[in-house]
Steps between C-alpha positions, in 0.01 A plus 500: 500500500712395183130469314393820605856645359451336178171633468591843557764495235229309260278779542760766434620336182128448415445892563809601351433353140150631538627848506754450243196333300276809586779743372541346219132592402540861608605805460524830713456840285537837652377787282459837574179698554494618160471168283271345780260417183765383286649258801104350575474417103854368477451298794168367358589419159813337574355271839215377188739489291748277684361373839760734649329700833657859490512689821471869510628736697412856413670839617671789428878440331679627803274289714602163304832568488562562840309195579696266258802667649412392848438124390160474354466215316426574104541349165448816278487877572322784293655854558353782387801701565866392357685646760337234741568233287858611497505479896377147513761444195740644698455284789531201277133370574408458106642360219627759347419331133157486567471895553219598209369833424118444479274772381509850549200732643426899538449739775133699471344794689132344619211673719170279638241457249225762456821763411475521140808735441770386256884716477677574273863534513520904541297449774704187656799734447386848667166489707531064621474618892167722467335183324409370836488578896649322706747181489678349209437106574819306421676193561764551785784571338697382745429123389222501264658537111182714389580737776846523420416528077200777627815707710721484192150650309477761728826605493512482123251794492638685830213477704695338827556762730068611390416116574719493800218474759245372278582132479268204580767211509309169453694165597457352133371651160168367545428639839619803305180428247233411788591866700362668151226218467361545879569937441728502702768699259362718215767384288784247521792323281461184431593229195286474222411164478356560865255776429424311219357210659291791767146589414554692835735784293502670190894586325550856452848489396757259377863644556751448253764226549772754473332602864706246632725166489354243290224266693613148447410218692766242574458104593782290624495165654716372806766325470429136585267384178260252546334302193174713555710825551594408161172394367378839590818700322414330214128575538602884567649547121166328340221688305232497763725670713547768285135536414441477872749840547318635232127520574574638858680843302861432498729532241774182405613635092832623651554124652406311230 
């Protein structure tokens, strides 16, 4: 009996310090929708770089957040939305030093490819609602920050109570980009660096960035820092990073 007890506890100790040991040579990232690219070729670069394994969990900002709010276990979050990032803040689950603005990003009009029409801004401004049938594809604005930046957009040029029934709410921004991909919306909202990276839709308008609160994309880490937590802070502020932000469309000069 006594051996059997001593194994036990032998074997938790042995498990324990192999958890600790596998911790200590990963990380947990959660990123939303938006920066899905960005995340894979951070996550890439820095595990070569470093030996570090990144894992990635990708949704929409509101998803994350309520997620890390309920006790998901992360080691750095990627908002695309401040106000979310203010709600985890709030709830004391980052370190509030660590809170970075990123890069920034746009909001454009697109329709599915084969629709060669481009707008200009008189016709953003007075005729926007007869340049297609149908729904508006969005991110749900209720969670999803490109829904919520598209609302602010449409109630920028008055077209809410005109769009009122006209909404197809997607659960993240690039849901939002496959509904116009598969023709399933003539026309939908989305960020730029999203249609961007679409052979599947052509732009036809990019609104202006008075059209709504500036798009920045915050990171935080959690509170409890581990040596590879830190390695990859570190790793965030280095040149490849930034080239990495760059190629996939989004803009850092205000940051740096």
């Amino acid at each position: 009996m006594k051996k059997t007890v001593i194994v036990i506890i032998l074997s938790m100790f042995v498990f324990s310090c192999s958890n600790k040991k596998n911790r200590k040579n990963e990380i947990t990232l959660f990123a939303a929708s938006s920066v899905t690219n960005v995340a894979q070729e951070i996550s890439r670069s820095f595990e070569k770089e470093t030996g570090i394994k990144v894992k990635l969990n990708v949704a929409s900002s509101g998803i994350l957040a309520r997620q890390i709010e309920s006790g998901a276990d992360f080691d750095y979050y990627i908002s695309a939305n401040k106000k979310w990032m203010d709600y985890i803040d709030s709830l004391q689950l980052v370190k509030k030093t660590t809170i970075k603005n990123l890069a920034t990003n746009r909001l454009v009009a697109i329709v599915p490819v084969g629709n060669n029409k481009k707008l200009n801004s008189e016709e953003v401004e007075n005729n926007f609602l007869n340049q297609f049938s149908g729904r508006l594809s969005i991110g749900d604005p209720k969670h999803v920050p490109a829904g919520k930046y598209a609302m602010q957009v449409i109630k920028f040029y008055g077209w809410e109570r005109d769009l009122a029934d006209r909404y197809l709410p997607a659960k993240n921004v690039r849901d939002a980009l496959l509904m116009v991909e598969m023709g399933e919306a003539e026309m939908g909202i989305v960020y730029e660096t999203d249609a961007m990276k679409s052979e599947k839709v052509n732009i036809v308008y990019r609104f202006p960035n008075t059209a709504c609160e500036a798009i920045a994309y915050v990171g935080a880490a959690k509170k409890e820092r581990s040596e590879s937590l830190n390695s990859f802070l570190l790793y965030l502020q280095s040149e490849e990073v930034k080239r990495i932000w760059r190629i996939n469309g989004f803009n850092l000069d205000e940051y740096e």
